[in-house]
CHARMM internal coordinates of N, CA and C (Angstrom, degrees):
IC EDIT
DIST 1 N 1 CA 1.4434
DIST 1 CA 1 C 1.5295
ANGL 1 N 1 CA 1 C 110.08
DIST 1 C 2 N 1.4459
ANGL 1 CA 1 C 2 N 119.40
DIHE 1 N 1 CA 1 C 2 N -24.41
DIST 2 N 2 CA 1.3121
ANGL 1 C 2 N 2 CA 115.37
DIHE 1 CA 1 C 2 N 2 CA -164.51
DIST 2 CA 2 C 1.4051
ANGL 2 N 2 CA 2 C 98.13
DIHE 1 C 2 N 2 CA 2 C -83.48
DIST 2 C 3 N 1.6687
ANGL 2 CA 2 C 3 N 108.98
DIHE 2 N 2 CA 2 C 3 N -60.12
DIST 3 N 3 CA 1.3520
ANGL 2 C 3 N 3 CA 114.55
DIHE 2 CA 2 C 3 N 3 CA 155.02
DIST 3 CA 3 C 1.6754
ANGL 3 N 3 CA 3 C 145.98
DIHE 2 C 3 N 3 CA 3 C 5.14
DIST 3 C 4 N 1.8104
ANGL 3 CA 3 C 4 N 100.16
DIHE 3 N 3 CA 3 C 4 N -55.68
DIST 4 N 4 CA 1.1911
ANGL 3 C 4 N 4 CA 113.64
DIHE 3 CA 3 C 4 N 4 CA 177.11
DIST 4 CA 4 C 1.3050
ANGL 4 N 4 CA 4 C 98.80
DIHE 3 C 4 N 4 CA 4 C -99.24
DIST 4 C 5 N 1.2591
ANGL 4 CA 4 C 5 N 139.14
DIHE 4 N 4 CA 4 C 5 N -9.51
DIST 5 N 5 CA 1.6358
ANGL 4 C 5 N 5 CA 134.77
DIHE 4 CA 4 C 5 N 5 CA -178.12
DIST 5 CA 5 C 1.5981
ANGL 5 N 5 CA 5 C 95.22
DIHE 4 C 5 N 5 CA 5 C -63.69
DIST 5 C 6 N 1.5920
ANGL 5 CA 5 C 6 N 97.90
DIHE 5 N 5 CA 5 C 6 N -59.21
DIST 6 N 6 CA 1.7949
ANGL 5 C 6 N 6 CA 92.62
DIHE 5 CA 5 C 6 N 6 CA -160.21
DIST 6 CA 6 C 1.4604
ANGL 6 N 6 CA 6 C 115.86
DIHE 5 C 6 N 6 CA 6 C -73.14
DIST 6 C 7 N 1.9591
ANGL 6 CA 6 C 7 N 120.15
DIHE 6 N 6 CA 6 C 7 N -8.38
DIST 7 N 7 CA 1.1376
ANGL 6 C 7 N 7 CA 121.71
DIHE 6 CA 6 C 7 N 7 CA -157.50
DIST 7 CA 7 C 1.8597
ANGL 7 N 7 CA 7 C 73.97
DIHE 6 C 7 N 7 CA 7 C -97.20
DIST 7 C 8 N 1.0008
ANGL 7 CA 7 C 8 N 126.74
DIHE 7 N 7 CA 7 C 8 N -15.14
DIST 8 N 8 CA 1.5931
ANGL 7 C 8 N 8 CA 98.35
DIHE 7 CA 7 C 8 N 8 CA 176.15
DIST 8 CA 8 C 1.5039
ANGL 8 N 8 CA 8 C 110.46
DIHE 7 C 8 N 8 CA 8 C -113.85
DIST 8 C 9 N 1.0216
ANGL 8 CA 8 C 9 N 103.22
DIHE 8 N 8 CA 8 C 9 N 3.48
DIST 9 N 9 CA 1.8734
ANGL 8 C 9 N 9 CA 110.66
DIHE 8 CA 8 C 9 N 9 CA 161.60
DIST 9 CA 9 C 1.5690
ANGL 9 N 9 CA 9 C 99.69
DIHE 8 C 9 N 9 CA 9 C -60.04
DIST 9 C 10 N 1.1785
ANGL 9 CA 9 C 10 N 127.65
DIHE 9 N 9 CA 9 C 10 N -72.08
DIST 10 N 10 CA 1.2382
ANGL 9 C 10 N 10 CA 170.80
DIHE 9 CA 9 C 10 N 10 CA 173.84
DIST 10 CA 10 C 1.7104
ANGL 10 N 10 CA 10 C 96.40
DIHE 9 C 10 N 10 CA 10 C -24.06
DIST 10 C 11 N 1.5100
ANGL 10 CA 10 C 11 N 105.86
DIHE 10 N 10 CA 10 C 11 N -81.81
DIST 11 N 11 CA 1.2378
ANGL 10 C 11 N 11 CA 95.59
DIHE 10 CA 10 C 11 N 11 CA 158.31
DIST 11 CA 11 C 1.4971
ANGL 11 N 11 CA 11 C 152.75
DIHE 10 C 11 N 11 CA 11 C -20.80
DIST 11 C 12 N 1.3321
ANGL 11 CA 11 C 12 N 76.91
DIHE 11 N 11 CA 11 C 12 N -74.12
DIST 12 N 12 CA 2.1195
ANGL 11 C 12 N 12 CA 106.76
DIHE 11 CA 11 C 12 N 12 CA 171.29
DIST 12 CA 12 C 1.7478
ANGL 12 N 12 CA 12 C 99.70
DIHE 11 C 12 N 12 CA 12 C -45.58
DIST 12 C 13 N 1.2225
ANGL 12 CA 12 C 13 N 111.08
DIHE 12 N 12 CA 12 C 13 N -38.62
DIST 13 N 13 CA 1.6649
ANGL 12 C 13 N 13 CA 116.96
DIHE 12 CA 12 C 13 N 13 CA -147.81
DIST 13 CA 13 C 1.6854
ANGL 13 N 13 CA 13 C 94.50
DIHE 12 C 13 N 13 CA 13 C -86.43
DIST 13 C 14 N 1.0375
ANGL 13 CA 13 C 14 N 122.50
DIHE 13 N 13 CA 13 C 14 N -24.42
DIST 14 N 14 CA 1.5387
ANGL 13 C 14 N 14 CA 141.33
DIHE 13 CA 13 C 14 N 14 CA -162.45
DIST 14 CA 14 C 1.5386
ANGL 14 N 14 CA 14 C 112.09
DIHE 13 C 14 N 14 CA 14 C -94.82
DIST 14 C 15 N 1.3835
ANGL 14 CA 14 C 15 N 99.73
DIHE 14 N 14 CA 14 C 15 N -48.65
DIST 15 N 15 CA 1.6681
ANGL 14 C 15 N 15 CA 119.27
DIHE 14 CA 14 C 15 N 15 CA -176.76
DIST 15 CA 15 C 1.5400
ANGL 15 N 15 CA 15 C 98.76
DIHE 14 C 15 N 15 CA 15 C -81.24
DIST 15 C 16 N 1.1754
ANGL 15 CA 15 C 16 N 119.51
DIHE 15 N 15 CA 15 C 16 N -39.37
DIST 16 N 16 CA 1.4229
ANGL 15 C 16 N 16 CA 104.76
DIHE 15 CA 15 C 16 N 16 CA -160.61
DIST 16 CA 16 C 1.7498
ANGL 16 N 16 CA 16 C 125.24
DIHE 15 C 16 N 16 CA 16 C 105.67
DIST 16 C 17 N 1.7769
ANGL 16 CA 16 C 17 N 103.85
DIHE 16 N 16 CA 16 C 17 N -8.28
DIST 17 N 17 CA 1.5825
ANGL 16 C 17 N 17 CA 120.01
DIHE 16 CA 16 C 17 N 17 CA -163.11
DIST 17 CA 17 C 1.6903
ANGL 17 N 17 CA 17 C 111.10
DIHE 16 C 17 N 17 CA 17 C -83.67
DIST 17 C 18 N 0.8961
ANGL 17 CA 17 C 18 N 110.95
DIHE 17 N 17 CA 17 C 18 N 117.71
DIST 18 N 18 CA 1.8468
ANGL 17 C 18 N 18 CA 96.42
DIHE 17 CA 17 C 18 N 18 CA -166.27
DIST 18 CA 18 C 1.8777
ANGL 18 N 18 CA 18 C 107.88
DIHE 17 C 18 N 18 CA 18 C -94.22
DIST 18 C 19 N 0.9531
ANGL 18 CA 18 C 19 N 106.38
DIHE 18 N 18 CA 18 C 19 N 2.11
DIST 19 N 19 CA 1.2637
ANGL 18 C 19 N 19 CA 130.87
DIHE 18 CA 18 C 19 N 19 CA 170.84
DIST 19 CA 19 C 2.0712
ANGL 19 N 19 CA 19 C 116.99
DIHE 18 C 19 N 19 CA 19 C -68.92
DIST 19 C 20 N 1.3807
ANGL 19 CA 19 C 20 N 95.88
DIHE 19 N 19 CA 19 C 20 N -48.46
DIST 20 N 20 CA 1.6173
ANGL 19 C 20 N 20 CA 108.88
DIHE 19 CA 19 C 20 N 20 CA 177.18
DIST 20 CA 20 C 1.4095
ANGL 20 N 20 CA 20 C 103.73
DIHE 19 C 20 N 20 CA 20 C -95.71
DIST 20 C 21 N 1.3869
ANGL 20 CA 20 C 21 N 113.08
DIHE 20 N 20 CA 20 C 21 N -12.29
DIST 21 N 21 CA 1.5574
ANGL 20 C 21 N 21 CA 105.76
DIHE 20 CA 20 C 21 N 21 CA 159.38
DIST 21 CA 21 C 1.4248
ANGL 21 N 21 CA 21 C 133.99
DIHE 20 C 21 N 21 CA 21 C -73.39
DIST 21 C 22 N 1.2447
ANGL 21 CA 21 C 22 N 102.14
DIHE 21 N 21 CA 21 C 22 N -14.98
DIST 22 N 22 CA 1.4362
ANGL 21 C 22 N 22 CA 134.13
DIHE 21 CA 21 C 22 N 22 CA -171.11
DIST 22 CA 22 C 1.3654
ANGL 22 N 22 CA 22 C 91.82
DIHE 21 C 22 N 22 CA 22 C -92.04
DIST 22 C 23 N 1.0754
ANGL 22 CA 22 C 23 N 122.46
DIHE 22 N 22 CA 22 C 23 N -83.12
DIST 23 N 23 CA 1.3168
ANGL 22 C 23 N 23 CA 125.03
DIHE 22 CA 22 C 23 N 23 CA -172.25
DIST 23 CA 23 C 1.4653
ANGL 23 N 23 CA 23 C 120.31
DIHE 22 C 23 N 23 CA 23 C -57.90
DIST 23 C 24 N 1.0568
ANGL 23 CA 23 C 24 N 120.13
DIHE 23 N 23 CA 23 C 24 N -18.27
DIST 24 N 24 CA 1.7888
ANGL 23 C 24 N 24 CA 123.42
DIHE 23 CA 23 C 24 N 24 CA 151.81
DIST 24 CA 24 C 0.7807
ANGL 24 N 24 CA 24 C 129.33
DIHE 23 C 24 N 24 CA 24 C -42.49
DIST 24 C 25 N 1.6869
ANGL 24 CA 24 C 25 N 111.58
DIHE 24 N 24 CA 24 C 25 N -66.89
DIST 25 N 25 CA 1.4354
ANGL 24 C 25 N 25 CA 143.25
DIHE 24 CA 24 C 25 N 25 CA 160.30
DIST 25 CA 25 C 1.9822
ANGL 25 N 25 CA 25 C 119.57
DIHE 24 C 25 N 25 CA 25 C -28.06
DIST 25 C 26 N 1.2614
ANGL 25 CA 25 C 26 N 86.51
DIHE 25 N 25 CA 25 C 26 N -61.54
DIST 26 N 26 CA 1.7315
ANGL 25 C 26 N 26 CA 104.64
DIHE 25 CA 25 C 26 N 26 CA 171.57
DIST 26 CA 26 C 1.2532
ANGL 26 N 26 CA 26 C 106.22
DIHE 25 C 26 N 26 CA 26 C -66.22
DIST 26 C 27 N 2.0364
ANGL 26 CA 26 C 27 N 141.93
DIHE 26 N 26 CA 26 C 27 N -33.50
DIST 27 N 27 CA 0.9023
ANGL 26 C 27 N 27 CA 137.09
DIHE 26 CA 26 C 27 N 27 CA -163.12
DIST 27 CA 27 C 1.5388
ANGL 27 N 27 CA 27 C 106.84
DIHE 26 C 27 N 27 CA 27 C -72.19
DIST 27 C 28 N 1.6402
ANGL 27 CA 27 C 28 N 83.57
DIHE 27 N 27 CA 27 C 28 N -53.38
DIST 28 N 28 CA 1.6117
ANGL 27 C 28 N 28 CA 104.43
DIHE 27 CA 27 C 28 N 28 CA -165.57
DIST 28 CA 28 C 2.0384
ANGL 28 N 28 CA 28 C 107.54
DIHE 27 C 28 N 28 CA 28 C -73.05
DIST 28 C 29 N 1.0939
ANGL 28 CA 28 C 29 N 123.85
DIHE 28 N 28 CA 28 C 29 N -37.91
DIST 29 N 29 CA 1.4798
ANGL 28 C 29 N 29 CA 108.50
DIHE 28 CA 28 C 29 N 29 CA 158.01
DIST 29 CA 29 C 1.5539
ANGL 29 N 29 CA 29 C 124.61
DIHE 28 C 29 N 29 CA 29 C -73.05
DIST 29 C 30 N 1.4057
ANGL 29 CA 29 C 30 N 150.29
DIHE 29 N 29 CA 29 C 30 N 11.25
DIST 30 N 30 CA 1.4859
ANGL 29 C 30 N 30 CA 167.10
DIHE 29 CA 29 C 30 N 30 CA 123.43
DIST 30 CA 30 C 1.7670
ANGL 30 N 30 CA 30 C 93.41
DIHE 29 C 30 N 30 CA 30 C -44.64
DIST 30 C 31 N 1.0918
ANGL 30 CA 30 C 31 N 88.96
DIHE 30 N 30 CA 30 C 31 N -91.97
DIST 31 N 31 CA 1.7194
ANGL 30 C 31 N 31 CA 92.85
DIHE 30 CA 30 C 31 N 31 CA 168.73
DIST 31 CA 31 C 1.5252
ANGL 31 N 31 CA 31 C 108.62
DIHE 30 C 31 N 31 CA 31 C -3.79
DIST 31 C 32 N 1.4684
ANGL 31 CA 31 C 32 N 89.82
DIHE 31 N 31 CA 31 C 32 N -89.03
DIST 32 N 32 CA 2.0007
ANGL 31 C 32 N 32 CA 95.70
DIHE 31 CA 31 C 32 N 32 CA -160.15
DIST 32 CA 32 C 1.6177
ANGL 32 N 32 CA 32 C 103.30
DIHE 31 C 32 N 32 CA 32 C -55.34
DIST 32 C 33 N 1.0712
ANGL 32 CA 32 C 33 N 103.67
DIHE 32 N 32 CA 32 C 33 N -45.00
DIST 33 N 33 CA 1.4781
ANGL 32 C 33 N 33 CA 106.51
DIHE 32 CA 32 C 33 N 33 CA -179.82
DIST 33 CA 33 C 1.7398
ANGL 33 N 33 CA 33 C 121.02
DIHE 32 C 33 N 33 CA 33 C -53.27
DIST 33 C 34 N 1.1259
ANGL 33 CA 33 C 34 N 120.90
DIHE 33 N 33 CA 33 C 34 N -34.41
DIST 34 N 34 CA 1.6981
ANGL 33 C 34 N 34 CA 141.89
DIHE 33 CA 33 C 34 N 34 CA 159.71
DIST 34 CA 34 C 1.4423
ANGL 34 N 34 CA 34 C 96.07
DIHE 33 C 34 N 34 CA 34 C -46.23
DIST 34 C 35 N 1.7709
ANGL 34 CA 34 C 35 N 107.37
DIHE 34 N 34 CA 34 C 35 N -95.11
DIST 35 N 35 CA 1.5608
ANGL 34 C 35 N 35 CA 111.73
DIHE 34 CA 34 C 35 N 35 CA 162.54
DIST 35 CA 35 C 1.3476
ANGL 35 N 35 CA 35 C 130.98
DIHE 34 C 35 N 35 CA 35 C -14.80
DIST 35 C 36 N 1.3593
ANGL 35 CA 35 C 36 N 138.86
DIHE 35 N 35 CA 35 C 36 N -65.21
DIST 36 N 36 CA 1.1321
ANGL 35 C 36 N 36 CA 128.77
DIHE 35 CA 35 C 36 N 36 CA 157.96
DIST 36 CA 36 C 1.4312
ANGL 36 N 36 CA 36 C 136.20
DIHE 35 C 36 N 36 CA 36 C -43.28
DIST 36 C 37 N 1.5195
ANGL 36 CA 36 C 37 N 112.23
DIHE 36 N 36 CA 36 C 37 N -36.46
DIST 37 N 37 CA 1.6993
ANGL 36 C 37 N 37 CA 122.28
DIHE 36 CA 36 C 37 N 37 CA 176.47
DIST 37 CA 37 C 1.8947
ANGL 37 N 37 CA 37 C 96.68
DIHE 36 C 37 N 37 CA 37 C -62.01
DIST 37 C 38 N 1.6701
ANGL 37 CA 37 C 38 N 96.87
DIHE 37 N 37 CA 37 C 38 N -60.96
DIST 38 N 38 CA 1.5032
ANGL 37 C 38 N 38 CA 101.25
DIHE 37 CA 37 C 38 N 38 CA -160.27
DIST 38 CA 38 C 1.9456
ANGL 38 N 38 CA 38 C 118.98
DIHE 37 C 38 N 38 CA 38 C -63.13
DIST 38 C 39 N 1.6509
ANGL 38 CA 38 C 39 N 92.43
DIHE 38 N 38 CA 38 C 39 N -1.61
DIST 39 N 39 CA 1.7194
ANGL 38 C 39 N 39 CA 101.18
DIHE 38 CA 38 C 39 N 39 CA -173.49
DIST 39 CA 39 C 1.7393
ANGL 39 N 39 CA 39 C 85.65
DIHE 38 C 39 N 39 CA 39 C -101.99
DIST 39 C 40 N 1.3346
ANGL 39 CA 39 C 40 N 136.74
DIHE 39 N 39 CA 39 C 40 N -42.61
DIST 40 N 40 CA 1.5016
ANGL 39 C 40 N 40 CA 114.07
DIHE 39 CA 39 C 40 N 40 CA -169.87
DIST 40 CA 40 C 2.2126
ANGL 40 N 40 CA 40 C 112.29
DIHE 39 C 40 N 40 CA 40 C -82.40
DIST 40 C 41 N 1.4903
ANGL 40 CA 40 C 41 N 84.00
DIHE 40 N 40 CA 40 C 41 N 2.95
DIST 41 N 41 CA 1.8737
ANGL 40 C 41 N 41 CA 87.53
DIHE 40 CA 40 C 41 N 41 CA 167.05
DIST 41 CA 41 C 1.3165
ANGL 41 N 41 CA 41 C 113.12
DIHE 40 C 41 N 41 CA 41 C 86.17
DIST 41 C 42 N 1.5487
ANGL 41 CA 41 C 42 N 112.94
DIHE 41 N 41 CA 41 C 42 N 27.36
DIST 42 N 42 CA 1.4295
ANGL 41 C 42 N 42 CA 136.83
DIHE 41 CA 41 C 42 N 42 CA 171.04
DIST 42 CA 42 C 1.4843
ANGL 42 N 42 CA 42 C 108.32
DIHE 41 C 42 N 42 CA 42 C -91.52
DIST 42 C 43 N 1.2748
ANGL 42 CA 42 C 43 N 124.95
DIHE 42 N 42 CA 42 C 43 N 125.93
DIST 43 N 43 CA 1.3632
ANGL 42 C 43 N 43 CA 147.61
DIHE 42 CA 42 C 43 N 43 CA -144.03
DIST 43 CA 43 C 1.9480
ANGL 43 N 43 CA 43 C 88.57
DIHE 42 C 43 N 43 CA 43 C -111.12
DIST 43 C 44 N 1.8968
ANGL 43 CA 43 C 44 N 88.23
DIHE 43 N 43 CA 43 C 44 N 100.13
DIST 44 N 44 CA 1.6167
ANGL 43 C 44 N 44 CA 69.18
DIHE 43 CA 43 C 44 N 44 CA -161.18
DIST 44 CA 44 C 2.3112
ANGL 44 N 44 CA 44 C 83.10
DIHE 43 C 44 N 44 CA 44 C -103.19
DIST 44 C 45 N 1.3737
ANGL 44 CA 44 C 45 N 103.05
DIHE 44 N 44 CA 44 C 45 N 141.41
DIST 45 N 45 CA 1.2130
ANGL 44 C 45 N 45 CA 102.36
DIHE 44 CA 44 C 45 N 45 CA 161.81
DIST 45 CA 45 C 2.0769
ANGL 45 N 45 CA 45 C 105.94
DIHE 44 C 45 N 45 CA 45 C 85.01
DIST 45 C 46 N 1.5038
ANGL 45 CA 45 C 46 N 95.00
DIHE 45 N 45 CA 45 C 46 N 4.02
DIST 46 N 46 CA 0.7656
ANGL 45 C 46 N 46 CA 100.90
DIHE 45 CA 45 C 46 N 46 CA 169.72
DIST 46 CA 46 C 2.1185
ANGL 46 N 46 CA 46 C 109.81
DIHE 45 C 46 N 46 CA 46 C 89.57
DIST 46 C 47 N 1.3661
ANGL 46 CA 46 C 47 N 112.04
DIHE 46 N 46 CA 46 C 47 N 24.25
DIST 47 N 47 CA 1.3535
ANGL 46 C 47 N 47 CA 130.59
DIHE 46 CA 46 C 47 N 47 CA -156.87
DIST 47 CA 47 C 1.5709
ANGL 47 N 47 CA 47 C 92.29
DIHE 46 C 47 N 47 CA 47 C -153.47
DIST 47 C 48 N 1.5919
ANGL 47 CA 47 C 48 N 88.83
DIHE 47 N 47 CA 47 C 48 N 131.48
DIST 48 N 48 CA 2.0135
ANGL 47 C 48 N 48 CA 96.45
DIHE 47 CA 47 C 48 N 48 CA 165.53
DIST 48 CA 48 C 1.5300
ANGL 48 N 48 CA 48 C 115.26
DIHE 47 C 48 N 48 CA 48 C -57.06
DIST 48 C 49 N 1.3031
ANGL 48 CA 48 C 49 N 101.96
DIHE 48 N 48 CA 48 C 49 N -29.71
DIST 49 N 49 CA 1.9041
ANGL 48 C 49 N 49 CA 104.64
DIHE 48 CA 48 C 49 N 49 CA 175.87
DIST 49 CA 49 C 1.6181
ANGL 49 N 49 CA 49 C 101.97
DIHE 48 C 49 N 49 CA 49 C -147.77
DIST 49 C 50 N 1.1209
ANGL 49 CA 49 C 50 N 87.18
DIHE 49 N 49 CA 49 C 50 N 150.96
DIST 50 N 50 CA 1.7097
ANGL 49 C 50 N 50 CA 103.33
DIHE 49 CA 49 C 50 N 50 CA -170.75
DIST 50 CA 50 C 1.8002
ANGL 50 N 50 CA 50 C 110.07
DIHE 49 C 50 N 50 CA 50 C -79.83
DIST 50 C 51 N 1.4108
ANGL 50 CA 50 C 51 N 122.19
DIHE 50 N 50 CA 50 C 51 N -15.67
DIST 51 N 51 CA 1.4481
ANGL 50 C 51 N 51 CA 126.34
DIHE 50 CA 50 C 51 N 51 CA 165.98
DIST 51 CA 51 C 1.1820
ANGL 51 N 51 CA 51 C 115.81
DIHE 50 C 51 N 51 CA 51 C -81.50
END
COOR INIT
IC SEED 1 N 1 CA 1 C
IC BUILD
């Protein structure tokens, strides 16, 4: 998830599309936020890690 945040940050930022910037943005904070639950041993989704 973090992955595709910055590969469409990246995008958006390149193309000019403010749309995949947006949606980067939203990807890539979900992301950290996932990451953080699944690193303090919070069972997110009902799973020790959300990948």
């Amino acid at each position: 998830m973090i992955t595709l945040g910055v590969i469409l940050l990246v995008l958006g930022f390149i193309f000019g599309i403010p749309i995949l910037w947006t949606l980067g943005i939203i990807a890539l904070v979900i992301g950290v936020i996932l990451a953080l639950l699944g690193a303090v041993g919070r069972g997110v989704g009902g799973r020790a890690h959300y990948y």
